[in-house]
C-alpha positions, 0 to 999 in steps of 0.5 A: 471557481474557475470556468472551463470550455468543455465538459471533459478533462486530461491531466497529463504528467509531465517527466516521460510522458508529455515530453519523454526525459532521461536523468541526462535530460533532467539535468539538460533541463535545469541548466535551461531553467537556471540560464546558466549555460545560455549557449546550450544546443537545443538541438541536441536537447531535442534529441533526448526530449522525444515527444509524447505523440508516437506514444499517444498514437498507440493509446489511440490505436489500441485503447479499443472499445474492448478495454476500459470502454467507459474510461477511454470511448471519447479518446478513441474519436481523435482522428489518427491521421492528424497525430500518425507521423508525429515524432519529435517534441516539435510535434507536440503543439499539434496534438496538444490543438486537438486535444485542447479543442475537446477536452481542458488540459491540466498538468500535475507532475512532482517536477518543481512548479516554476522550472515546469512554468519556465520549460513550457513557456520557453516551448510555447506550450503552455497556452493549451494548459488550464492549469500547470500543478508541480510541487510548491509551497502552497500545494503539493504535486504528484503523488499526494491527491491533494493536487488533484483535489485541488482541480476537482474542487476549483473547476468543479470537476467530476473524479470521473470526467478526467483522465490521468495521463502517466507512465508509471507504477506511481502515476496509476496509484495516483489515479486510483486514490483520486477516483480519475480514470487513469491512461497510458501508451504502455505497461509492463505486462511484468515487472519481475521477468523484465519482458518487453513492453506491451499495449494495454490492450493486450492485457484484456486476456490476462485474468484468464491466462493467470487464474491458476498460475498463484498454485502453480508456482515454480520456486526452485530458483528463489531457494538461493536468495537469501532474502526470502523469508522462511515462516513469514508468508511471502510469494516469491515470481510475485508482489504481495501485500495488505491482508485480510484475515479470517479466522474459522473452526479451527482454521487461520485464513490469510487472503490478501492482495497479490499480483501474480505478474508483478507491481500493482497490474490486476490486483487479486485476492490470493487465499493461503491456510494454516492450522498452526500458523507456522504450515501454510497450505497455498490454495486457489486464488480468491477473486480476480478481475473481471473483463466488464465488471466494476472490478476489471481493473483490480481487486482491491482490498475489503472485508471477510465475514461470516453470515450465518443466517445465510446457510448456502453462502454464509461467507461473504466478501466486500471489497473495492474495485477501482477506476473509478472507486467502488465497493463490490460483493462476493458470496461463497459456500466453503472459502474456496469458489466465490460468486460475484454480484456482477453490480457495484454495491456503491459508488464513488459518485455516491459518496458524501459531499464535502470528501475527497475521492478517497472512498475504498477498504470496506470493513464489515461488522454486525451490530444490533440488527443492521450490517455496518461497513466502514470505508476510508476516506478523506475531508479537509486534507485529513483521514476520515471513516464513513459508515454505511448500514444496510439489513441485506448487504446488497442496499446500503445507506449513508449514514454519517462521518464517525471519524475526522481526524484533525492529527495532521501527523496521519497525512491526508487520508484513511486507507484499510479502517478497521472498527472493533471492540476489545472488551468494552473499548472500541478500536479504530485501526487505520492506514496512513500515507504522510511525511512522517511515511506510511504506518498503521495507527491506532486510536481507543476510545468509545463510540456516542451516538455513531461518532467515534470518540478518540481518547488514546492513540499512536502508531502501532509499528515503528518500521516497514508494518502497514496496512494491519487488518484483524480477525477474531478467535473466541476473544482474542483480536489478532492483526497481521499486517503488510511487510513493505520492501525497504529496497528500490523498485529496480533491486526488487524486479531484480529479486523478483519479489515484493513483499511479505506478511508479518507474523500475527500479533495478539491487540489488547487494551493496557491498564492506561487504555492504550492498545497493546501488541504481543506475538501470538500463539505458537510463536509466543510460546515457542520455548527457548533456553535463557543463559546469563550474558554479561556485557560490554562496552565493546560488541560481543559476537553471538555465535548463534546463527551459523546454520540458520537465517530464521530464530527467535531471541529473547531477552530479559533484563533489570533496569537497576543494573544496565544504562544502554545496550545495544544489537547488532543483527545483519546491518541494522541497529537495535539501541535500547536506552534506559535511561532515556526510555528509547528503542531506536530513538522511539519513546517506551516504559522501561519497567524495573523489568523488561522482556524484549523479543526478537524474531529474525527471519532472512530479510525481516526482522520483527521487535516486540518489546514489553507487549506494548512496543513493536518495530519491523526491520528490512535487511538485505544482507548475507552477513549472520552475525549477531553482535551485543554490547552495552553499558552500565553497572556491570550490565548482565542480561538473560539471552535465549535463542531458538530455530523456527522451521516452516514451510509453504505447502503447494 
């Protein structure tokens, strides 16, 4: 266990905000490192590492008592005479002795250990450090929370006695996920419109100004853009993402995250309604930010249930407020107008020992005569599912860890767990962030004496799905899930959009005790007129999409008479190997039949196959060609084809 002088702690990033770099600098920088240029003019190095402390004058200046108080009040004693004329990275040491006279400094940055170790030590920087964590064997750096675990663990540190200090998107979710408080001289009040940069500060007043602007939204200009989704739900001037559903008399009610000025600023809960999924009716958003309140620094995802012994609020809400992680509770009479508790119902400094600070997405069922919630979280690297019980669901108590999961392939934490039964089967749902990349899984089993007893499992989408949160209509369990973008951060700001929500899909249990997956409703049913295609070794144009973006394809075929086929749609593939029982190198049954459905809609593309295999596709092209071919003794398939039209209404 390491030992510290002081009781407080900032971690800095490294690339653009401790020293404030450029791709022409990185490179600048490696030719240092590697002393392959020993002649280099350090003069002109210096001109692009523009140094952290004019930045840092305006976090000191307008990170006032107003804004994050608990967060930022220790910061704010820094005398700004000392740091005010600082402009260059020769500066640094001076600021970095004053902080290191308060606080403990640390680095945490996904810049490769040694060259960090090697720049700090050829500009004798690195004696005001603790510690410097880059990527490396051994640990890994920025984003994964395992590095600042690491700190938390070997320094015996509280999550809420260090600041992260970063400069971007990636740097606050980093943060959030480590229960930190998180710091930086400037944002983007909104990513999409490309304004200029603003203080933080200034950001106060922005729950107020923005609280109508989701009914609000004028659309006109994004008919145009042909990546927009037509009945997959979807905000364009917006981000969007990880739904929760909510299904009531007759009602489908998606809310959802959704950030009305852009990428991860002042989550909300957007509200949307439909009757026949295909119509949604925009309504007011749900819940926002509150200036002094456990969620002042974003709403973040939770829960939706029905209480019915409560006749004047029988709707409630748990949810995840952030900075540092806490989990929040929300009332209301009719859907629309929903009253806060204004105190965190639990907090991350509350939460078990021996876990992570992974500690949020409440999912909440009644069992028996108690309310459980499930919450994510994180122990030994790995995804785990805390349970917490309450009779009121004001107080709630711990009462055990129903889940630690040992599959290292689900990366080193649970997010949006979802607990449930299908018939006498219990489901455990939850969201995972890995190296294999990010993917809804799923696990049946049962539950013995409060532990959760894994018997199947597997990963419920092969593509852009995350995030899968279910409700229930009469018996039947229906998911809908976060369409993530499979395009640059800079061609989103460009589109102006982020984000859509997938088409609800129908879980139930197979024979083998694995959970299956199909399209539910309107969009199963839809009818479409099947006609016999024969195929080829050569790739057939299918003229079928010349006046739509958005249809349904269905194909049905025999294993006894087709080897391979294979689809063209836009830019993406779909190879169908039976004789290797493949989809897109993903492991399937093919029966003697099968029954492969296929929803295109503008950028997405949704595959279901044989109610059991599922993939989501991103393509961003403007070519409508469809294109088949395949292999086999003469290979004859069923294709049918039809137009799906919908609307959002305001």
């Amino acid at each position: 266990m390491g030992k510290l002088k002081h009781k407080k702690s900032i971690i800095f990033d490294f690339d653009n905000t401790l020293v404030m770099n450029h791709h022409s600098t990185d490179k600048a920088i490696i030719k240092i490192i590697k002393k392959d240029y020993p002649n280099l003019n350090e003069k002109d190095l210096l001109k692009q590492i523009q140094g952290m402390a004019s930045d840092y004058e305006i976090c000191l200046k307008f990170f006032s008592g107003k804004r994050l108080i608990e967060a930022y009040d220790e910061i704010i004693k820094v005398n700004l005479n000392q740091v005010k004329t600082m402009k260059s990275s020769n500066e640094i040491p001076k600021i970095l002795d004053i902080l290191s006279k308060k606080y403990n400094l640390f680095i945490i940055s996904g810049r490769e250990t040694t060259s960090l170790n090697y720049f700090l030590k050829e500009k004798d920087w690195i004696k005001y450090f603790v510690e410097i964590i880059g990527a490396g064997p051994k640990i890994n750096g920025k984003p994964n929370p395992e590095s600042m675990n690491y700190i938390y663990e070997k320094y015996s540190l509280l999550p809420e006695s260090c600041i992260y200090v970063g400069d971007k998107n990636q740097d606050f979710i980093f943060a959030v996920n480590s229960g930190c408080k998180f710091l930086a001289s400037v944002w983007y009040q909104n990513i999409f419109t490309r304004k200029k940069e603003i203080i933080c500060s200034k950001i106060i007043d922005l729950p107020k100004k923005i609280k109508n602007v989701f009914e609000n939204k004028n659309l006109e200009k994004f008919k145009i853009d042909k990546d927009v989704p037509k009945y997959h739900p979807h905000f364009p001037d917006s981000w969007i993402n990880d739904p929760i559903p909510f299904y009531h008399k007759g009602n489908y009610h998606l809310f959802f995250q959704y950030s009305p000025r852009g990428d991860w600023k002042l989550r909300h809960w957007g509200h949307i309604v439909s009757k026949d999924l295909l119509n949604w009716k925009k309504l007011p958003i749900a819940l926002s930010p509150d200036e002094m309140g456990p969620d002042k620094d974003g709403v973040f995802t939770g829960s939706i249930f029905y209480h019915k012994e409560d006749k004047k609020f029988p709707f409630k809400i748990l949810y995840t407020g952030v900075q540092p992680q806490v989990q929040c509770f929300a009332k209301s009479a009719d859907l629309i107008n929903w009253e806060k508790y204004n105190k965190p119902l639990i907090m991350q400094k509350d939460k078990p020992k021996g876990f992570g600070p992974c500690f949020r997405d409440p999912n909440v069922f009644r069992k028996e005569d108690f309310w459980h919630m499930v919450l994510g979280s994180q122990k030994n690297k790995r995804g785990s599912v805390l349970l917490y019980k309450s009779k009121d669901l004001i107080n709630w108590n711990y009462s055990d860890s129903i889940f630690v999961d040992e599959n290292a392939i689900c990366g080193w934490e649970y997010e949006c767990p979802d607990l449930f039964k299908i018939g006498k089967t219990w489901v455990l749902l939850s969201s995972c962030e890995s190296e294999k990349g990010n993917f809804t899984y799923w696990q049946t089993g049962e539950m013995k004496q409060e532990k959760f007893i894994s018997k199947k499992n597997g990963i419920l989408d092969q593509g852009k799905f995350y995030a899968g949160k279910t409700t229930l209509k009469g018996n039947k369990r229906i998911i809908w899930g976060w369409i993530m973008e499979d395009r640059s951060n800079t061609e989103q700001k460009k589109a102006g959009w982020s984000g859509s929500l997938s088409l609800p899909r129908e879980l139930f249990i197979l024979p083998n005790g694995c959970l299956g997956i199909r399209p539910f409703s309107i969009f199963d049913k839809k009818r479409v007129k099947f006609s016999k295609l024969i195929l080829e070794n050569k790739f057939k144009e299918m003229n079928i999409m010349e006046n739509t973006n958005s249809s349904k394809i269905r194909i049905r075929g025999d294993t006894k008479n087709i080897d391979k086929f294979e689809i063209k749609i836009k830019n993406k593939k779909i190879v169908c190997d039976l004789k290797k029982s493949k989809i897109n190198n993903n492991l399937v049954n093919f029966n003697k039949k099968f029954d492969l459905t296929i929803f295109i809609d503008h950028s997405i593309i949704e595959i279901f196959f044989n109610d059991e295999y599922s993939e989501t596709l991103r393509t961003y092209s403007n070519n409508k060609k469809i294109l088949i071919k395949g292999a086999g003794n003469k290979p004859e398939l069923k294709f049918g084809f039809s137009e799906i039209d919908t609307k959002l209404k305001n």
